[in-house]
ZADREN-854076 format. One record per residue: residue number from 1; residue in three letters; x, y, z of N, C-alpha, C in turn. Coordinates in steps of 0.001 Angstrom, whole numbers, plus 500000, padded with zeros to 6 digits. Layout:
BEGIN
SITE   num   residu      n.x      n.y      n.z     ca.x     ca.y     ca.z      c.x      c.y      c.z
SITE   NUM      Ala        X        Y        Z        X        Y        Z        X        Y        Z
...
//
This chain:
BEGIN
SITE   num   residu      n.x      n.y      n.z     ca.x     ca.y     ca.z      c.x      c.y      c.z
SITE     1      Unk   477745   416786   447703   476641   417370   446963   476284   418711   447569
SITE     2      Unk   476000   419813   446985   475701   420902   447341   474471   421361   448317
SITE     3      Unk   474149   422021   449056   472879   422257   449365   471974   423071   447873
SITE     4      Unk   471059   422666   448448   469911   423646   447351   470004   425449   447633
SITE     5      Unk   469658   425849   446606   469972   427542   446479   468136   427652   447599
SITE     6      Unk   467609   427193   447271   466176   428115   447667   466445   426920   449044
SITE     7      Unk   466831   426655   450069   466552   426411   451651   465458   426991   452253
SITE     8      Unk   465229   426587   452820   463878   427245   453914   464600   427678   455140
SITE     9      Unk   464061   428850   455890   464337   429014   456767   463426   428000   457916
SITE    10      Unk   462887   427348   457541   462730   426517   458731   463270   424979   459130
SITE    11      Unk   463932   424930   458109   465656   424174   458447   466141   423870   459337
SITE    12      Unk   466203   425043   460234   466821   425409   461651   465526   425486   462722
SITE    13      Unk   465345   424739   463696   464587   424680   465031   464358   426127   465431
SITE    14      Unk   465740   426971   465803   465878   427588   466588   465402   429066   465647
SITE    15      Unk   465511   429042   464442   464951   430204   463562   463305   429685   463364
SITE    16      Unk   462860   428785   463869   461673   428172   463458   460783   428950   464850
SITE    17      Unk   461671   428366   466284   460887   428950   467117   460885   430756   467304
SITE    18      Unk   461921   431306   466793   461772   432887   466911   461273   433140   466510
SITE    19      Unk   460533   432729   465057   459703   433032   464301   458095   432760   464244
SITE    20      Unk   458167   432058   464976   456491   431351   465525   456799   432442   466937
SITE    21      Unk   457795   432595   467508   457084   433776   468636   457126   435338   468302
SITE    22      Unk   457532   435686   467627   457447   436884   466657   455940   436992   466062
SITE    23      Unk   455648   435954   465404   454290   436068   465184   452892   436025   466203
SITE    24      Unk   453416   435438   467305   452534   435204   468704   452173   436979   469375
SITE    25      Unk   453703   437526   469344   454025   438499   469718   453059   439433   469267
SITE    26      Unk   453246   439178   467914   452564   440492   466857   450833   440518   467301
SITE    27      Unk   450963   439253   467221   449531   438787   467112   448620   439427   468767
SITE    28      Unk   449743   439023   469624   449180   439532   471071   448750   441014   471380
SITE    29      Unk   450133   441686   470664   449759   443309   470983   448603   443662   470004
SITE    30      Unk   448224   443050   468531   447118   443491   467730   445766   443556   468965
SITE    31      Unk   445734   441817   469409   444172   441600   469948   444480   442638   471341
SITE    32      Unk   445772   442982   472410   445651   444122   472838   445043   445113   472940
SITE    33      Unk   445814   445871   471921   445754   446693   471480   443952   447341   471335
SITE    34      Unk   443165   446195   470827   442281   446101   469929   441309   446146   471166
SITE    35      Unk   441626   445238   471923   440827   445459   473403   440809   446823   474043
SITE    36      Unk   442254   447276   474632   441925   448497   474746   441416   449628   474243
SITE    37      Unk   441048   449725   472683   440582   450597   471789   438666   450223   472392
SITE    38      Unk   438136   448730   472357   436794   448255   472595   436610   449257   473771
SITE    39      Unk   438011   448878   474837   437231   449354   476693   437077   450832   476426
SITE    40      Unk   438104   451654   475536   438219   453323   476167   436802   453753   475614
SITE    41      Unk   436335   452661   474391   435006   453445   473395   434088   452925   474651
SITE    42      Unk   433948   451512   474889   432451   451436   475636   432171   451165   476653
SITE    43      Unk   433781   451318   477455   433319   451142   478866   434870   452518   479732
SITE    44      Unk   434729   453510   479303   435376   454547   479682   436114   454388   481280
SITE    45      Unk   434813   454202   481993   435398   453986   483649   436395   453114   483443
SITE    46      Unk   436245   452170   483387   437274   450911   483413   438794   451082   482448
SITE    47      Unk   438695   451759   481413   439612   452426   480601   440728   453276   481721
SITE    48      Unk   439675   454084   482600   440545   455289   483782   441036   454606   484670
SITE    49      Unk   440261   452945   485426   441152   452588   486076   441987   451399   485928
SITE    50      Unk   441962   450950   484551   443441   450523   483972   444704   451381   483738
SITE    51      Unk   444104   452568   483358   445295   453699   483052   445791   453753   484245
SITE    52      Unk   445394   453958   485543   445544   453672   486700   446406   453289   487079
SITE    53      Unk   446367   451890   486808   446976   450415   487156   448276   451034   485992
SITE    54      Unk   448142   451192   485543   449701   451541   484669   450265   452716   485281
SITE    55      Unk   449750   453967   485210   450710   454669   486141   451366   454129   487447
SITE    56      Unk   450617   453350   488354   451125   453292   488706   452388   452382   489162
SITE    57      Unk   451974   451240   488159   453192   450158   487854   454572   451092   487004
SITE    58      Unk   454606   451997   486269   455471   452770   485843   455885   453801   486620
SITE    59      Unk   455263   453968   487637   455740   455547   488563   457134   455268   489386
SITE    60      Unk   457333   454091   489397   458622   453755   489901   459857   453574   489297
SITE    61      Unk   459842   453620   487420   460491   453264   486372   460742   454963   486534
SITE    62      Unk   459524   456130   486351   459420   457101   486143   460654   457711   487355
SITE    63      Unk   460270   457516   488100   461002   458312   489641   462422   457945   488768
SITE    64      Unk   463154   456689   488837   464647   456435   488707   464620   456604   487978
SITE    65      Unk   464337   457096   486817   464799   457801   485013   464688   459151   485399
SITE    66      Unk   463976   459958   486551   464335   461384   486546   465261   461632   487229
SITE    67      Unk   465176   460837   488586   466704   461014   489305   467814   460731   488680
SITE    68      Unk   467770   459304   487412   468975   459710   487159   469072   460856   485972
SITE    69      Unk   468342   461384   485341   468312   462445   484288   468946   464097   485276
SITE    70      Unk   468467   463734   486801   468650   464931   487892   469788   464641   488117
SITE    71      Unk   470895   463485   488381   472213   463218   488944   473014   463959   487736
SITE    72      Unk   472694   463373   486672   473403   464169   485363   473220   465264   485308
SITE    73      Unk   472654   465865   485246   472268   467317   484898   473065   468063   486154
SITE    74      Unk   473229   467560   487255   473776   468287   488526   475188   468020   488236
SITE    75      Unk   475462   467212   487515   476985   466274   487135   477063   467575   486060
SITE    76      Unk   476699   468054   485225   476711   469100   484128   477026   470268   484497
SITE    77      Unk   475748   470148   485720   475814   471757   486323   477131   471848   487727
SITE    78      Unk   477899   470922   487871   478691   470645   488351   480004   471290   487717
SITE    79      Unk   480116   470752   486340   480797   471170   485919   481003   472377   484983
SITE    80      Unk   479825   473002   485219   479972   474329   484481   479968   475355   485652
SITE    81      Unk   479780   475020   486733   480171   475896   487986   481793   475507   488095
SITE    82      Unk   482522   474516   487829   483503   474659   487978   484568   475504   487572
SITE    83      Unk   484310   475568   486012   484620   475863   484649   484375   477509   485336
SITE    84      Unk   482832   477950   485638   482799   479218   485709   483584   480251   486700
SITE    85      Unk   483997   478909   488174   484540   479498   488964   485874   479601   488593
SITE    86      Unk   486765   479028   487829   487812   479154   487195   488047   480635   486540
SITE    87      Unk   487027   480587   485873   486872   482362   485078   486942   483043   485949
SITE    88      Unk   486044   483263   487379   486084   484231   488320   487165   484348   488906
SITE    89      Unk   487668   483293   489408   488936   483078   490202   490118   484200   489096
SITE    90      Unk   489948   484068   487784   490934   484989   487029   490422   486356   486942
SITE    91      Unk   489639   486637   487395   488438   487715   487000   488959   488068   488206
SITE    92      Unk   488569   488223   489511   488798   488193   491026   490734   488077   491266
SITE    93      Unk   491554   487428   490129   492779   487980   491016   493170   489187   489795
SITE    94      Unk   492585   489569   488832   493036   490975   487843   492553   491939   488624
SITE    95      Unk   491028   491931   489393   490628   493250   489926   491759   493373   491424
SITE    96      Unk   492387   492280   492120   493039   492132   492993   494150   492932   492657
SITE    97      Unk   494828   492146   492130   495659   493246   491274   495970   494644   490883
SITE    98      Unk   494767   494618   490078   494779   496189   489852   494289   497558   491545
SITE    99      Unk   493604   496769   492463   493272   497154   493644   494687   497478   494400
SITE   100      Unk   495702   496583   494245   496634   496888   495094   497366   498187   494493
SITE   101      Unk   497307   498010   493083   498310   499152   492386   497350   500267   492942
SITE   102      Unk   496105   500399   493245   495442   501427   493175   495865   502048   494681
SITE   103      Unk   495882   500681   495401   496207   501245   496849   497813   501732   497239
SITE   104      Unk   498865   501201   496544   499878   501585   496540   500293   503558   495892
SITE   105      Unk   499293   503445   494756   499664   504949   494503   498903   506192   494996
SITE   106      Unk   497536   505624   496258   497077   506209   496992   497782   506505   498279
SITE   107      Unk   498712   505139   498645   500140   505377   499773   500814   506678   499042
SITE   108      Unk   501548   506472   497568   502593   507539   497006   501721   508973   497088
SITE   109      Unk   500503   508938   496832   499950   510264   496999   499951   510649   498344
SITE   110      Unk   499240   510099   499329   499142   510475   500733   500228   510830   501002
SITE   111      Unk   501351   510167   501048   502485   510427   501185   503209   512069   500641
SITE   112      Unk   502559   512188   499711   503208   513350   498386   502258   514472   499178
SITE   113      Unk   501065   514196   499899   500029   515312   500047   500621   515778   501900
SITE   114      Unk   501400   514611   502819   501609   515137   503878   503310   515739   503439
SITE   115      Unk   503630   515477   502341   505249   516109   502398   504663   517704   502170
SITE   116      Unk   503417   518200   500692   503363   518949   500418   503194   520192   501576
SITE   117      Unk   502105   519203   502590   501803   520182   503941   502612   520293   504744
SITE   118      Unk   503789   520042   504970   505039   520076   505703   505272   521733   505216
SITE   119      Unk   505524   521337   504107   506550   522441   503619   505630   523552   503466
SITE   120      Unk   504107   523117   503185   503264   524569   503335   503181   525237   504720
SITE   121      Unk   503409   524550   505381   503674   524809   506958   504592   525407   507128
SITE   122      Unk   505732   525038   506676   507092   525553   507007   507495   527046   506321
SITE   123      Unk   506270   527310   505307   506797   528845   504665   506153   529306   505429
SITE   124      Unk   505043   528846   505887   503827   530302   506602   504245   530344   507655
SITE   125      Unk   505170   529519   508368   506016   529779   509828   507040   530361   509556
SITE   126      Unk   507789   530681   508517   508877   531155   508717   508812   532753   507859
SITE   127      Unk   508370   533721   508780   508602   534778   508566   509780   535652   508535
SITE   128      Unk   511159   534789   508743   512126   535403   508303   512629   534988   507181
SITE   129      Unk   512044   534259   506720   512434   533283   505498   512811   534455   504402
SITE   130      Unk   513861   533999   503398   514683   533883   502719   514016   533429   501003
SITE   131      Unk   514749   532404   501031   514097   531852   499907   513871   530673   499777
SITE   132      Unk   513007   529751   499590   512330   528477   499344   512951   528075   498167
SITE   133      Unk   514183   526724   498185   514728   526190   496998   514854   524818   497689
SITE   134      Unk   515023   523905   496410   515391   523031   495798   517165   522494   496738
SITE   135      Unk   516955   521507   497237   518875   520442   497104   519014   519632   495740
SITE   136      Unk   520011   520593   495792   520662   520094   493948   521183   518902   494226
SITE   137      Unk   521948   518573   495135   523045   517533   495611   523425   517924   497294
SITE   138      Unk   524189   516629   497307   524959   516335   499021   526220   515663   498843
SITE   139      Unk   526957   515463   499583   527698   514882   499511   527692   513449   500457
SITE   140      Unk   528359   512737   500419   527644   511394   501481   528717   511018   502007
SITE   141      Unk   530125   510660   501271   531375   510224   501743   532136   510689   502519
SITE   142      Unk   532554   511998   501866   533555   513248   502887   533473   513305   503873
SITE   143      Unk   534570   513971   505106   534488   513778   506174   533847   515112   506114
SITE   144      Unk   533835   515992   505001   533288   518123   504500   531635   517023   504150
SITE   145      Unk   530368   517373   504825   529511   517379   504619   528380   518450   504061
SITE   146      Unk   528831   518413   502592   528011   519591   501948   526871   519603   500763
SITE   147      Unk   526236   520553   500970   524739   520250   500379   524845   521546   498961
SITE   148      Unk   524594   521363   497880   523820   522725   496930   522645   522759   496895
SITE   149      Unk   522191   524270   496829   520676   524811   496611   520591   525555   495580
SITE   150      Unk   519588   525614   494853   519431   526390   494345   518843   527697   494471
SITE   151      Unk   519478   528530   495097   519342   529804   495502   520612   530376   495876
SITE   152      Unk   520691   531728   495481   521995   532561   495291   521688   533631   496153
SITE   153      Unk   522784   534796   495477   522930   535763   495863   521617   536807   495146
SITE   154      Unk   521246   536336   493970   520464   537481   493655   518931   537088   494351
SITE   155      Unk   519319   535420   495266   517587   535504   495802   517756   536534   497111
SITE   156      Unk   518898   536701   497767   518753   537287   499038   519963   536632   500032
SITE   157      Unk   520654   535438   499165   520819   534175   500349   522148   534374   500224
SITE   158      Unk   522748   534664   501927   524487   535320   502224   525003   534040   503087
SITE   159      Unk   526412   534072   503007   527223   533042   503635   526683   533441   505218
SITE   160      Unk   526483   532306   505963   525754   532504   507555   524331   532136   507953
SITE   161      Unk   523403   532101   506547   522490   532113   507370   521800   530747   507147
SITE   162      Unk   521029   530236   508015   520702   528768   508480   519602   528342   507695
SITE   163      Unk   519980   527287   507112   519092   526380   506318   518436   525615   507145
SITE   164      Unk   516701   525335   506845   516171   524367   507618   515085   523546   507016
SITE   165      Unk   514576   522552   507321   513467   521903   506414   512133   521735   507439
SITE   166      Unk   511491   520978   506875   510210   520675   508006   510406   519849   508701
SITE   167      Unk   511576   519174   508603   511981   518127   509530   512907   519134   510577
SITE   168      Unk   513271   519496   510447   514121   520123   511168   516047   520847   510849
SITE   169      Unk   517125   521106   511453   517877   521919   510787   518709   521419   509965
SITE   170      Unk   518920   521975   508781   519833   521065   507476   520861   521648   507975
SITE   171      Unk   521434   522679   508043   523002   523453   508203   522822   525060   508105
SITE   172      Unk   523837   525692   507718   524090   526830   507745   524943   526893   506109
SITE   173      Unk   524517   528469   505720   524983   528489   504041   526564   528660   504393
SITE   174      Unk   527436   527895   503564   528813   528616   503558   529168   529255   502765
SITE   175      Unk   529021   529279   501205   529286   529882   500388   527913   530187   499726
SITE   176      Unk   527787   531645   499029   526858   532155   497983   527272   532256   496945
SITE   177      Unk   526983   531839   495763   527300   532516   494360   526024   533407   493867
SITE   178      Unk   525892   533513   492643   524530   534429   492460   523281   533704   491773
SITE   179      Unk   523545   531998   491656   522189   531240   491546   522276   530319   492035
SITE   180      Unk   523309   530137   492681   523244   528846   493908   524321   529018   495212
SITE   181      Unk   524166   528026   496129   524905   528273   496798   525078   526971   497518
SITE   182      Unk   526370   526791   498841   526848   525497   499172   526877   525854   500712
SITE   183      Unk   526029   524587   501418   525563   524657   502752   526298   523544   503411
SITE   184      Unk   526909   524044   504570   527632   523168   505404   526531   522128   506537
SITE   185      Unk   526290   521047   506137   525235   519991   506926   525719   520022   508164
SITE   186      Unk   524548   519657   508958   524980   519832   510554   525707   518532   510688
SITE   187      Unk   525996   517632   509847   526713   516529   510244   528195   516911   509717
SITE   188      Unk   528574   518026   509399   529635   518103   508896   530649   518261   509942
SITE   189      Unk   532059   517859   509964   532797   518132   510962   533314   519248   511672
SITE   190      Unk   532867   520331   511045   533160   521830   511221   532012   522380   511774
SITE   191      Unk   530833   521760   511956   529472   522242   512070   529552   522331   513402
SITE   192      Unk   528882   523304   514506   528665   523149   515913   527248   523638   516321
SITE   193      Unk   526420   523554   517091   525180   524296   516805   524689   523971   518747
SITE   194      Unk   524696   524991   519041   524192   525201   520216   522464   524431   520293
SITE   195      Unk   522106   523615   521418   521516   522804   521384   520619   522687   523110
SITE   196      Unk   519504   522213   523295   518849   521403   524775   517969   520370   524380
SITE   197      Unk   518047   519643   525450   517398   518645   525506   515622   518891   525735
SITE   198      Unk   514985   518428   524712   513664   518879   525022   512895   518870   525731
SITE   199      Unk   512864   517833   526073   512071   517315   528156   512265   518320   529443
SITE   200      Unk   513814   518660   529209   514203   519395   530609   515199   520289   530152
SITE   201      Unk   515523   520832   529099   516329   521840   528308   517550   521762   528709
SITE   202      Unk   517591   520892   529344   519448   520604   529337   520403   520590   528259
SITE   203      Unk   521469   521785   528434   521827   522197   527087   523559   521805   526744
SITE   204      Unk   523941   521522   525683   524338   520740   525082   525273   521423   523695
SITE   205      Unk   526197   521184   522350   526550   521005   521850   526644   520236   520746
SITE   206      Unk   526017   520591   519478   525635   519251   518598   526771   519245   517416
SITE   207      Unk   527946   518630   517686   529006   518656   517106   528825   517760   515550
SITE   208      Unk   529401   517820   514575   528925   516971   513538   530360   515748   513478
SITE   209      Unk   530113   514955   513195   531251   513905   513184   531744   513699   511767
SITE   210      Unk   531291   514148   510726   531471   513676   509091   531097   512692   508746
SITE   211      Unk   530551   511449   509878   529964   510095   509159   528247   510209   508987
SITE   212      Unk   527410   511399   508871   526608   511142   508857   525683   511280   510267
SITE   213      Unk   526291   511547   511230   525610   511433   512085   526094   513019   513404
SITE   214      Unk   525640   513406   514534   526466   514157   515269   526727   513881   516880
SITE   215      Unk   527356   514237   517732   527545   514176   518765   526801   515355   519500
SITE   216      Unk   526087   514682   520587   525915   515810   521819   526609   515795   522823
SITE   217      Unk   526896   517175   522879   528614   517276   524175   527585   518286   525770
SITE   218      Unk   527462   517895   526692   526460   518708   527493   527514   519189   527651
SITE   219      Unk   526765   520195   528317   527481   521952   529371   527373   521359   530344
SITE   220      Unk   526624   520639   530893   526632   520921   532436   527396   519947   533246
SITE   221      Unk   527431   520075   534565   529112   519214   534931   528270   517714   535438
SITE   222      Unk   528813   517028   535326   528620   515706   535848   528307   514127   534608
SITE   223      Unk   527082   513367   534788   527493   512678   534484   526698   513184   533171
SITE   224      Unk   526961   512285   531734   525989   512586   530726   524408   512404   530695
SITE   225      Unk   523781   513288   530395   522128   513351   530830   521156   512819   529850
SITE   226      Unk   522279   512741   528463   521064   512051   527448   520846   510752   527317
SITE   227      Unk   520302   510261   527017   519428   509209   527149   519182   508576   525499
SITE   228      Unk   519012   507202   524601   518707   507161   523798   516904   507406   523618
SITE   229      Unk   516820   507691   522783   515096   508975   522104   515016   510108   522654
SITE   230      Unk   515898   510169   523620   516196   511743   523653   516494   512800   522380
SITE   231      Unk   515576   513694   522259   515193   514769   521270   515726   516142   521466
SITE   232      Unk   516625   516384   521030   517345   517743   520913   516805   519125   520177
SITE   233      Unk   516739   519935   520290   516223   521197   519943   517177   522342   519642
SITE   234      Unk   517062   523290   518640   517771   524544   519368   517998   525218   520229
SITE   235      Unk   518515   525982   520689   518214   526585   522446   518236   528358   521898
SITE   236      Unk   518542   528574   520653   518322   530025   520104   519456   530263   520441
SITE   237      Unk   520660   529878   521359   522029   530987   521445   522634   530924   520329
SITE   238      Unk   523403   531806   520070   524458   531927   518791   524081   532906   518024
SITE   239      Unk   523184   533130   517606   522763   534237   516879   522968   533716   515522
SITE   240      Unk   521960   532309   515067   522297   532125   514104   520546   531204   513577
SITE   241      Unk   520408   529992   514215   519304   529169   514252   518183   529905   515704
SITE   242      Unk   516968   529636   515140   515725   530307   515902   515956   529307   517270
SITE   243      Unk   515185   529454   518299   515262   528440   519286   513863   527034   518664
SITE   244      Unk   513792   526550   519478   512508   525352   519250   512870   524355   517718
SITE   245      Unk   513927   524227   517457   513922   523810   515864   514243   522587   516383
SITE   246      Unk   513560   521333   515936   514379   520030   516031   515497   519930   515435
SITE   247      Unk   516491   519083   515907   517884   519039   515570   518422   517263   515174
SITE   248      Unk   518352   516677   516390   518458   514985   516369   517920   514417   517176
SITE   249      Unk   517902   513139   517446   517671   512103   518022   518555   511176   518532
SITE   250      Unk   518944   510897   519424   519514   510057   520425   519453   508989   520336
SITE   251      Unk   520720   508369   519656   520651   506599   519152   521294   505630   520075
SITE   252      Unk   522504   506526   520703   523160   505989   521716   524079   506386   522976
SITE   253      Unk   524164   506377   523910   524715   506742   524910   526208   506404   525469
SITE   254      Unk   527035   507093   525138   528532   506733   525646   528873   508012   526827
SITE   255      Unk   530146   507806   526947   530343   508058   528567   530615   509549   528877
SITE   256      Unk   530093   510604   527641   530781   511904   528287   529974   512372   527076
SITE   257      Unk   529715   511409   525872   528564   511962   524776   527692   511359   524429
SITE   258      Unk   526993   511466   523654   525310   511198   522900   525894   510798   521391
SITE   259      Unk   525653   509570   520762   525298   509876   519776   524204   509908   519063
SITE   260      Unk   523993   510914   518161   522207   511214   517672   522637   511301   515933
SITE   261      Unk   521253   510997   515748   520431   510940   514299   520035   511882   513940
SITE   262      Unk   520551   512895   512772   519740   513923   511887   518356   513553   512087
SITE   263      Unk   517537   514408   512664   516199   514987   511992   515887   514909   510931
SITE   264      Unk   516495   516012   509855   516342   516365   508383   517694   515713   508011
SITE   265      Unk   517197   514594   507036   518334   513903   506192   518374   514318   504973
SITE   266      Unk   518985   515211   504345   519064   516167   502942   518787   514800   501671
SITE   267      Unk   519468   513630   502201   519359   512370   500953   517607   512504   500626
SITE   268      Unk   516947   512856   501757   515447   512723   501643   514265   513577   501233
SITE   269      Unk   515512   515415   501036   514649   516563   500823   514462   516640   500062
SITE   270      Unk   513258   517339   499607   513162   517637   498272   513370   519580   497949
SITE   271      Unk   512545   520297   499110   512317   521354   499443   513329   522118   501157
SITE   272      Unk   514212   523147   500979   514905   523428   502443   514718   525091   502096
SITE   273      Unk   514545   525785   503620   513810   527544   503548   515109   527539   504200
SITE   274      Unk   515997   529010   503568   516884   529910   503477   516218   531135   504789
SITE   275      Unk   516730   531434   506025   516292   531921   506809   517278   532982   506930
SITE   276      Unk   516836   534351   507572   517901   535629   508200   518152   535004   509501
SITE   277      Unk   519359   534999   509936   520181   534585   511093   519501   535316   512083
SITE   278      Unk   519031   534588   513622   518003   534823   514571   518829   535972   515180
SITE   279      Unk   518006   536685   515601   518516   538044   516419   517465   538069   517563
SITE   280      Unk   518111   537150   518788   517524   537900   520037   517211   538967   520607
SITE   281      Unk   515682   539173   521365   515392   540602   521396   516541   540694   522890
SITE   282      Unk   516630   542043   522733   517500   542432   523567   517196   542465   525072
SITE   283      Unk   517625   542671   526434   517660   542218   527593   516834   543186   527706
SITE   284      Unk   515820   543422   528690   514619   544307   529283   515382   545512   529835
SITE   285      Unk   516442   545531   530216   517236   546928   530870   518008   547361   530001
SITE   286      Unk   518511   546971   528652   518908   547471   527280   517726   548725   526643
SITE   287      Unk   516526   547285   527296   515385   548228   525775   514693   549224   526932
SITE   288      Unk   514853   549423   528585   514557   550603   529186   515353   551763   528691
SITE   289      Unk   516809   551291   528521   517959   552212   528933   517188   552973   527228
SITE   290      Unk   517022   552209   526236   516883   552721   524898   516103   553981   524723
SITE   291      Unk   515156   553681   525733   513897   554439   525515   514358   555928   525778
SITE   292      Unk   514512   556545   526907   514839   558053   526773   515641   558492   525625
SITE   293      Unk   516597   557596   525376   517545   557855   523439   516555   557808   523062
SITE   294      Unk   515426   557272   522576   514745   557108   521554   514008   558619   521971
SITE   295      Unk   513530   558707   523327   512518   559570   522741   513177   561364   523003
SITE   296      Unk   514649   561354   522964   515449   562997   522675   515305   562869   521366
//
């Protein structure tokens, strides 16, 4: 047999008692309610220290709902400092970046500004100077170590006279044409260049070997005197290079020679001064003897 369509909900015990305390419930917070509305109208004091009594039964609910509302929020702000330091961290390695390029082409300038003063140095010292050009080329292999300039015959510049840079001596011109010309490097095997040692002018021979590099052959008798970082100079004889010009450097010591390192490595010039071949003043009893000629 079916149940009936209209059932009661109080059928069930357990829907019987939720429902009788639902109504208890309702009923409790009304007369509540209704009380506290009586105390706040006619007895105010007692209203302030019930409110009282509730703050402070809730001030402890209150505290752990802000701390945890404060753990989150630091959990938030946690992660938006993370997030932000991420941005910086990319922010901080672009300016890095761009800092080094900045510092690298402040090296290429510094660099570009002490070559420029070399060579501004090197014209206002050289009052026999010639002409200020350009190395077109070198040669690197040959045992013939030879350099082009651009400067000829119509600048002034004759087979003989000595090429030099701010580093010190490139060679001597061998051939002139009339807009360029071809300079024999002091490393060349044909090259010889009268030479002393700078410390104690012990003088010497700076022969060129063709590999790039030259030999120092001393004058004087005994054992060999150079030394490796020993610094070679012109000594002015020959009648060709001024005296005081750096020449090489002293890489190694064998038993009767030196071998030394170009000064001025042409692979590295950019700028070499075309000089008139040095002319020593003449001996003090030459330029007495001159004088009565001079003055008939």
């Amino acid at each position: 047999m079916a149940p009936p369509s209209n059932r009661r909900p109080g059928f069930s015990r357990r829907a019987q008692y939720g429902l009788f305390i639902g109504y208890v419930v309702a009923v409790a917070g009304i007369v509540v309610g209704l009380g506290l509305i009586l105390v706040a109208r006619f007895d105010p004091p007692g209203f302030a220290l019930l409110r009282a009594g509730v703050l402070d039964l809730t001030a402890p609910i209150s505290a752990a709902g802000r701390s945890g509302v404060r753990s989150l929020g630091d959990v938030f702000d946690g992660i938006g400092d993370y997030l932000d330091a991420g941005t910086q961290n990319g922010v901080l390695r672009a300016e890095l970046v761009a800092t080094r390029q900045q510092l690298v082409q402040a090296q290429i300038d510094s660099a570009e500004n002490r070559r420029l003063r070399r060579l501004t140095r090197l014209i206002e010292r050289s009052p026999e100077r010639v002409a200020s050009t350009r190395i077109l080329g070198s040669t690197a292999s040959d045992i013939r170590r030879m350099a082009t300039i651009g400067a000829g015959r119509s600048d002034g510049v004759r087979p003989g006279m000595p090429v030099r840079s701010s580093e010190g001596v490139v060679g001597r011109v061998y051939e002139a044409g009339q807009l360029a010309s071809r300079v024999m490097l002091l490393t060349d095997g044909g090259s010889v260049v009268p030479v002393r040692r700078l410390r104690d002018g012990a003088p010497a021979l700076a022969a060129g070997r063709g590999d790039g590099m030259v030999e120092l052959r001393p004058l004087s008798a005994g054992a060999n005197p150079f030394q490796p970082g020993d610094i070679a100079v012109t000594s002015g004889i020959g009648g060709v290079f001024p005296p005081n010009v750096p020449v090489a450097l002293v890489t190694e010591r064998r038993e009767d020679v030196a071998i030394a390192r170009p000064l001025a490595d042409p692979a590295r010039l950019d700028f070499v001064i075309v000089e008139r071949p040095f002319a020593p003043p003449p001996p003090a009893n030459q330029a007495s003897r001159a004088e009565p000629t001079l003055a008939q």
